[in-house]
ChimeraX commands (.cxc) that place a marker at each C-alpha (Angstrom):
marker #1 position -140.19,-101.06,83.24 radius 0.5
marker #1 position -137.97,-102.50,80.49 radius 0.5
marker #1 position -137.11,-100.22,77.51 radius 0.5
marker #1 position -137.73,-101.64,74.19 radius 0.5
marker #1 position -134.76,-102.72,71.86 radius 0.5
marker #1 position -134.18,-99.98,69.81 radius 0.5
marker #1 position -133.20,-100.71,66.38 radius 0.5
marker #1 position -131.53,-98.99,63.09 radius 0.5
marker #1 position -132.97,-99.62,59.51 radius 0.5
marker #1 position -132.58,-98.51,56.21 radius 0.5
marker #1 position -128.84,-97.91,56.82 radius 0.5
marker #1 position -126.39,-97.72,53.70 radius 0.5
marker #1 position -123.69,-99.51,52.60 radius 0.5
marker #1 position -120.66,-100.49,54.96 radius 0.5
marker #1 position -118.54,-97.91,55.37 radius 0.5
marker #1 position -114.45,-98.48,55.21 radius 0.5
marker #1 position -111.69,-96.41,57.13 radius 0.5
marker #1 position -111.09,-94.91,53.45 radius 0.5
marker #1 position -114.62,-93.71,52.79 radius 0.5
marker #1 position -114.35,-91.62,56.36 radius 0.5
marker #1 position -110.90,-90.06,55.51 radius 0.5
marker #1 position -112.75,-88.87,51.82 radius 0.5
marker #1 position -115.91,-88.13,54.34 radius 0.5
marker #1 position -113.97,-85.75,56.94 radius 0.5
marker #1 position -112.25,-84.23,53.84 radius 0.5
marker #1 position -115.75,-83.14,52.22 radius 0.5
marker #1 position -117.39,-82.17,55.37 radius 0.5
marker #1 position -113.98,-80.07,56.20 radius 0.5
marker #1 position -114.12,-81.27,59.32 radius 0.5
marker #1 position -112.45,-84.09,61.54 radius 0.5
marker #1 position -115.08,-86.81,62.11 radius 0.5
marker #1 position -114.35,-87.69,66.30 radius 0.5
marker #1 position -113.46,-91.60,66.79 radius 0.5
marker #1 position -116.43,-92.34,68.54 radius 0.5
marker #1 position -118.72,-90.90,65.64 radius 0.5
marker #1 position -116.48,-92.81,63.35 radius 0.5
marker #1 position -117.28,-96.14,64.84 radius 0.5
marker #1 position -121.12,-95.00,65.24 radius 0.5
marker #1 position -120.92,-94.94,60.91 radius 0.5
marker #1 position -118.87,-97.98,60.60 radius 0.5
marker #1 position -121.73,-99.76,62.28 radius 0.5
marker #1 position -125.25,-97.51,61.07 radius 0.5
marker #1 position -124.16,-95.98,57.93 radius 0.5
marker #1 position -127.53,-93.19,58.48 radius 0.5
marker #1 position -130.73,-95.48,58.83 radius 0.5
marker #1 position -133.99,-94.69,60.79 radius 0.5
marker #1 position -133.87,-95.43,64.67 radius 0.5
marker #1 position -137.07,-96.91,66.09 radius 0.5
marker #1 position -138.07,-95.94,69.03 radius 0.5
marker #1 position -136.81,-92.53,68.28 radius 0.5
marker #1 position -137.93,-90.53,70.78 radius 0.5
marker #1 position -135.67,-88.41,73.10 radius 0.5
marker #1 position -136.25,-85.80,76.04 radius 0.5
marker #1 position -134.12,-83.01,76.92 radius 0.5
marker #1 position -132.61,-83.10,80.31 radius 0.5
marker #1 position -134.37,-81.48,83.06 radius 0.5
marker #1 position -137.70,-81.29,81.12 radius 0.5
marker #1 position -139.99,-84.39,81.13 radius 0.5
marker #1 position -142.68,-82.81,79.15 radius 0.5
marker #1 position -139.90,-81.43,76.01 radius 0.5
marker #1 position -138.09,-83.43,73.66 radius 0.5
marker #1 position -137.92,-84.55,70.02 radius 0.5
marker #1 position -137.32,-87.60,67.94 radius 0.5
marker #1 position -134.61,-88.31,65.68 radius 0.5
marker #1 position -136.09,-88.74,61.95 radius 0.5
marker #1 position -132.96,-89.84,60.37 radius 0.5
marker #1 position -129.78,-90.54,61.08 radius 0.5
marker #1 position -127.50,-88.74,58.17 radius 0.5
marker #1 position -124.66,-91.81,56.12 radius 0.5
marker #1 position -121.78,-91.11,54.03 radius 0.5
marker #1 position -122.33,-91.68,50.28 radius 0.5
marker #1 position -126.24,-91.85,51.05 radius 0.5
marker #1 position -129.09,-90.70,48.88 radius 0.5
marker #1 position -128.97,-86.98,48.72 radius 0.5
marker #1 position -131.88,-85.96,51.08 radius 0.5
marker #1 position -130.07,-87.72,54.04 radius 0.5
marker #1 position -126.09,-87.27,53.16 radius 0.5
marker #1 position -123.93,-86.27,55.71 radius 0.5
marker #1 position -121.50,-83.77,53.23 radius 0.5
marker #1 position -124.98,-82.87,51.69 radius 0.5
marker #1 position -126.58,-81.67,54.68 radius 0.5
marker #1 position -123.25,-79.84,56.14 radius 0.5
marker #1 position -122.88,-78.02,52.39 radius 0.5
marker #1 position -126.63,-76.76,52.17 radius 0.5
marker #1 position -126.28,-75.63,56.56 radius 0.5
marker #1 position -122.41,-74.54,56.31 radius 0.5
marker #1 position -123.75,-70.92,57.06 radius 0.5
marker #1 position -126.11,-71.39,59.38 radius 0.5
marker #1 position -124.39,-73.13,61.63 radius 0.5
marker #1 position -121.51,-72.90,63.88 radius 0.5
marker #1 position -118.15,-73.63,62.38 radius 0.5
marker #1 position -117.05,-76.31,64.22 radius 0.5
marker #1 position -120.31,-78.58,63.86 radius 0.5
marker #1 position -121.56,-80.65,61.53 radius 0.5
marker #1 position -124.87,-82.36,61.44 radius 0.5
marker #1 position -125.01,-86.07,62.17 radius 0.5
marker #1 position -129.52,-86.44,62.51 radius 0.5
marker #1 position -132.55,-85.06,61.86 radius 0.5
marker #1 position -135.83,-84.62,63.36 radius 0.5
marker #1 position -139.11,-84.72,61.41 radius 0.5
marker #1 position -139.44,-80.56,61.69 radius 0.5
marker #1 position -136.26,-79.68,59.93 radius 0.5
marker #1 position -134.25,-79.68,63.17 radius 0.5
marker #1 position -130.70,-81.02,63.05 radius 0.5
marker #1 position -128.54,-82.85,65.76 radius 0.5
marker #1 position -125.33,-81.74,65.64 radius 0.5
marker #1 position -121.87,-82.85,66.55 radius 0.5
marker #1 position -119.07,-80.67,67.77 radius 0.5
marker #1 position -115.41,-81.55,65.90 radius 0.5
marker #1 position -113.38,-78.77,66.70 radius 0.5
marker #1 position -111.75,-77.29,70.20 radius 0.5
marker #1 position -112.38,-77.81,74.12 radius 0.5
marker #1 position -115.97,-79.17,73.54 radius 0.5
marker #1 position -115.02,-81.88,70.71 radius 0.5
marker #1 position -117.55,-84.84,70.87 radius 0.5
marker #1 position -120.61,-82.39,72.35 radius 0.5
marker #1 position -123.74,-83.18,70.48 radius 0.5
marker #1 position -126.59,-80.09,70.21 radius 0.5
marker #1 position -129.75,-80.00,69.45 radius 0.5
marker #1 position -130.59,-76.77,66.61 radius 0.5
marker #1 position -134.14,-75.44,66.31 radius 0.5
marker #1 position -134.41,-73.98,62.93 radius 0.5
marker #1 position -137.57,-72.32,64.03 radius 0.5
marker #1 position -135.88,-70.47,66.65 radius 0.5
marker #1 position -132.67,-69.42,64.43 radius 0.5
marker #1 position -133.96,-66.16,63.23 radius 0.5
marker #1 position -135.56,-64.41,66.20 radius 0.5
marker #1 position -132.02,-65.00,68.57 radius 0.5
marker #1 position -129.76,-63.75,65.89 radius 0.5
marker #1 position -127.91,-66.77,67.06 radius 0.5
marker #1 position -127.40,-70.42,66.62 radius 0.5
marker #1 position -130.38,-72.17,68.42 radius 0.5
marker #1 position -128.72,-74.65,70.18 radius 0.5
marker #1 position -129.14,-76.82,73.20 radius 0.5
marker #1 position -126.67,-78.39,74.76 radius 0.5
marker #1 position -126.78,-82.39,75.73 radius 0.5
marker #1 position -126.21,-83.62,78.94 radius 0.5
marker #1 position -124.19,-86.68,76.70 radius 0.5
marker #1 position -121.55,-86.52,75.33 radius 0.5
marker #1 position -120.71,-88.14,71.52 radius 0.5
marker #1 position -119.46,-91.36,73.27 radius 0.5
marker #1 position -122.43,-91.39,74.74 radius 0.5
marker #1 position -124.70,-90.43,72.21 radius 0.5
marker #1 position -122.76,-92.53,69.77 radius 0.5
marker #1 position -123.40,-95.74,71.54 radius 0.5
marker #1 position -127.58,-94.34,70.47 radius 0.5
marker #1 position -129.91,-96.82,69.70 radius 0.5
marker #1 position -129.14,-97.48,73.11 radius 0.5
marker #1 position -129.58,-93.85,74.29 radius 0.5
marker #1 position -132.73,-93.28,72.28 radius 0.5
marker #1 position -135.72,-92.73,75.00 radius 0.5
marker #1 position -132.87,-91.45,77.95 radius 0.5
marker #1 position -132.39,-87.72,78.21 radius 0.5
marker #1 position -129.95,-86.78,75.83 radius 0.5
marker #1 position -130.01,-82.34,75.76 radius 0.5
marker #1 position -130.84,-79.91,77.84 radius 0.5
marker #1 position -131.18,-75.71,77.37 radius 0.5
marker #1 position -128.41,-73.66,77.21 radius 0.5
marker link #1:1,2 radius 0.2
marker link #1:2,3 radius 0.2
marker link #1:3,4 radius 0.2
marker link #1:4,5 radius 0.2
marker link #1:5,6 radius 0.2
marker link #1:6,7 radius 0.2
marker link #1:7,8 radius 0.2
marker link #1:8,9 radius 0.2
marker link #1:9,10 radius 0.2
marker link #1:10,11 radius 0.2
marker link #1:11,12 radius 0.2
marker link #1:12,13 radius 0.2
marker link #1:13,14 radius 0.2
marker link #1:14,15 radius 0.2
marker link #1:15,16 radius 0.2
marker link #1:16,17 radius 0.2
marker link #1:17,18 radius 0.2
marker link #1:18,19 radius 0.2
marker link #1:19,20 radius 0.2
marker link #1:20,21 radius 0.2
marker link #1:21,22 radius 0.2
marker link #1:22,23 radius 0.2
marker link #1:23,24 radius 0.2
marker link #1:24,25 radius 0.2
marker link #1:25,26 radius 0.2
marker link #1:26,27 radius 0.2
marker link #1:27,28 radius 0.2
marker link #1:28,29 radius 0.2
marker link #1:29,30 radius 0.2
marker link #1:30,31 radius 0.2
marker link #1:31,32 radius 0.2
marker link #1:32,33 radius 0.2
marker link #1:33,34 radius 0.2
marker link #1:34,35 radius 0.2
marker link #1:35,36 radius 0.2
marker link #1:36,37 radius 0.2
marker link #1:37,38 radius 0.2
marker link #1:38,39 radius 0.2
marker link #1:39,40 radius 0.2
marker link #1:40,41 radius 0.2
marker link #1:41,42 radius 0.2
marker link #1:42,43 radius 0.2
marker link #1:43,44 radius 0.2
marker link #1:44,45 radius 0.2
marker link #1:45,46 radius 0.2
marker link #1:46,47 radius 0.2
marker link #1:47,48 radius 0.2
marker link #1:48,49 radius 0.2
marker link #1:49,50 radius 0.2
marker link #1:50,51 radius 0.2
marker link #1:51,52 radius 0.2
marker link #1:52,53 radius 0.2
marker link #1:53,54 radius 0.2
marker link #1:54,55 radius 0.2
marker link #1:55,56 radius 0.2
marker link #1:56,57 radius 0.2
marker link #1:57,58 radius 0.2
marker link #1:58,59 radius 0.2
marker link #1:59,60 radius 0.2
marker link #1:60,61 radius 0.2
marker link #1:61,62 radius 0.2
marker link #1:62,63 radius 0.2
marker link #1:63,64 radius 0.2
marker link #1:64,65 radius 0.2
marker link #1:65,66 radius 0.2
marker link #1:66,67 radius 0.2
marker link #1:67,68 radius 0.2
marker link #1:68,69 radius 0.2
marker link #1:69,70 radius 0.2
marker link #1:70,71 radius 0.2
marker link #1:71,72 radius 0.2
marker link #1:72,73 radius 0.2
marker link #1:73,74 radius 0.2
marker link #1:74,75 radius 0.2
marker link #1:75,76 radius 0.2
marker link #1:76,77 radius 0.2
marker link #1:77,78 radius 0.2
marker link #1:78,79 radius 0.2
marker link #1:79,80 radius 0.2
marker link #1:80,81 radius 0.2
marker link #1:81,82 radius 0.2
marker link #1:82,83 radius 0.2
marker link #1:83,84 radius 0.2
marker link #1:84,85 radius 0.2
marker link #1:85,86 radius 0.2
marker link #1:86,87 radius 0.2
marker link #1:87,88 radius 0.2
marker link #1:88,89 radius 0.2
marker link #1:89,90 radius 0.2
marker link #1:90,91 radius 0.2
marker link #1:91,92 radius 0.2
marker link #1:92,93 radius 0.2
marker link #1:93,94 radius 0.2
marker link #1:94,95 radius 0.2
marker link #1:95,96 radius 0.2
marker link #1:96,97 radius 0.2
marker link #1:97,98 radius 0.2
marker link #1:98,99 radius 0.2
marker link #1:99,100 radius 0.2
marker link #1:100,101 radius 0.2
marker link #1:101,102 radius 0.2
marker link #1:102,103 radius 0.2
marker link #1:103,104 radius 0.2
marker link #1:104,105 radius 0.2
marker link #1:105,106 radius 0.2
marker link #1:106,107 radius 0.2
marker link #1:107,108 radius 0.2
marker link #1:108,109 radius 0.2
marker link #1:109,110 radius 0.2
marker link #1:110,111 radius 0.2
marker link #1:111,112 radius 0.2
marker link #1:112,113 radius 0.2
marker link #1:113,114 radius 0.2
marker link #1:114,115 radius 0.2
marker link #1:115,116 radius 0.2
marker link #1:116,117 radius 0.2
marker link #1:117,118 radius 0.2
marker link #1:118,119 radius 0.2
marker link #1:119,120 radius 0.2
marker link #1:120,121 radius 0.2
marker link #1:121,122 radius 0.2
marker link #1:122,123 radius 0.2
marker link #1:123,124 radius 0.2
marker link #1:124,125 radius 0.2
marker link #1:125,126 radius 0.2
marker link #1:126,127 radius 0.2
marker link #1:127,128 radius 0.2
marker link #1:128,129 radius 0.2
marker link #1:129,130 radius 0.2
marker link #1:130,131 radius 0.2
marker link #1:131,132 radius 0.2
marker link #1:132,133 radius 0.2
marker link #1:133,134 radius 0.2
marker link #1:134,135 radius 0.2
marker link #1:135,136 radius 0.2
marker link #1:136,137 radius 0.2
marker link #1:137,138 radius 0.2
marker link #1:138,139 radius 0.2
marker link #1:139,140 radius 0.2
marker link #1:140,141 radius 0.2
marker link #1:141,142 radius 0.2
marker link #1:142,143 radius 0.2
marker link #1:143,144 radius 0.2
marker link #1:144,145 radius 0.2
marker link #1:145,146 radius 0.2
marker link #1:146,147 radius 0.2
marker link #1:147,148 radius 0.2
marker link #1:148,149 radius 0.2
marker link #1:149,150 radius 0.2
marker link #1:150,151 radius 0.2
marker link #1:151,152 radius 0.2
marker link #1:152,153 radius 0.2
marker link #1:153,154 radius 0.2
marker link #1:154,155 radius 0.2
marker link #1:155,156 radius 0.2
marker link #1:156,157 radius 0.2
marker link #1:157,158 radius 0.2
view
């Protein structure tokens, strides 16, 4: 069976190398190259199909609602989002998606695992005492190269 096309709409504006230099410097953290090029071409937008599973789990997945833009309208901004979540989650993440629940996809900018995306389930945030993460089984060049990946197994549990 042939997957559909998936497509990105609603994106902003064009992004230039400048606006990701003033981007990485409000989110306080580097912005990875592949990530970089993933904004250059789908500054945020709304991926349809959206749908992904976690790896090794047919029946359990999500859906990205929203990918987040630089310099978009304040309920999907990049440097918004990582502001209003800087405490919640880890240090060396940012968020680069949401789902329709609240969840957030994250991207990893910092150390040994630079490029990892994770999955965080808000829900779940309070009862661990821990970030709720799951970890993908793709990494950001992978992920990056999404709509493409959209529909393929994309995180698994920790």
């Amino acid at each position: 069976m042939r997957r559909r096309a998936i497509t990105v709409t609603d994106s902003g504006p064009p992004l230039t190398a400048a606006d990701l230099v003033v981007c990485a410097a409000r989110i306080g953290r580097p912005i990875p190259p592949a990530y970089r090029r993933f904004l250059r071409r789908h500054n945020g937008g709304h991926p349809d199909p959206a749908d992904f599973c976690f790896a090794g789990s047919a029946d359990d997945g999500g859906s990205v609602a929203a990918f987040l833009g630089v310099n978009a309208v304040a309920s999907l901004d990049l440097a918004g989002y990582q502001h209003t979540y800087r405490d919640r989650i880890p240090p060396t993440m940012f968020p680069i998606a949401r789902d329709p629940g609240g969840n957030l996809i994250l991207l990893v900018s910092g150390g040994p695992d630079t490029g990892t995306v994770y999955f965080w389930d808000h829900e779940a945030e309070a009862a661990a005492g821990a970030p709720p993460l799951r970890r993908p089984n793709a990494d950001c060049r992978q992920f990056c190269r999404l709509p493409a990946r959209l529909g393929q197994p994309l995180v698994k549990p920790v």
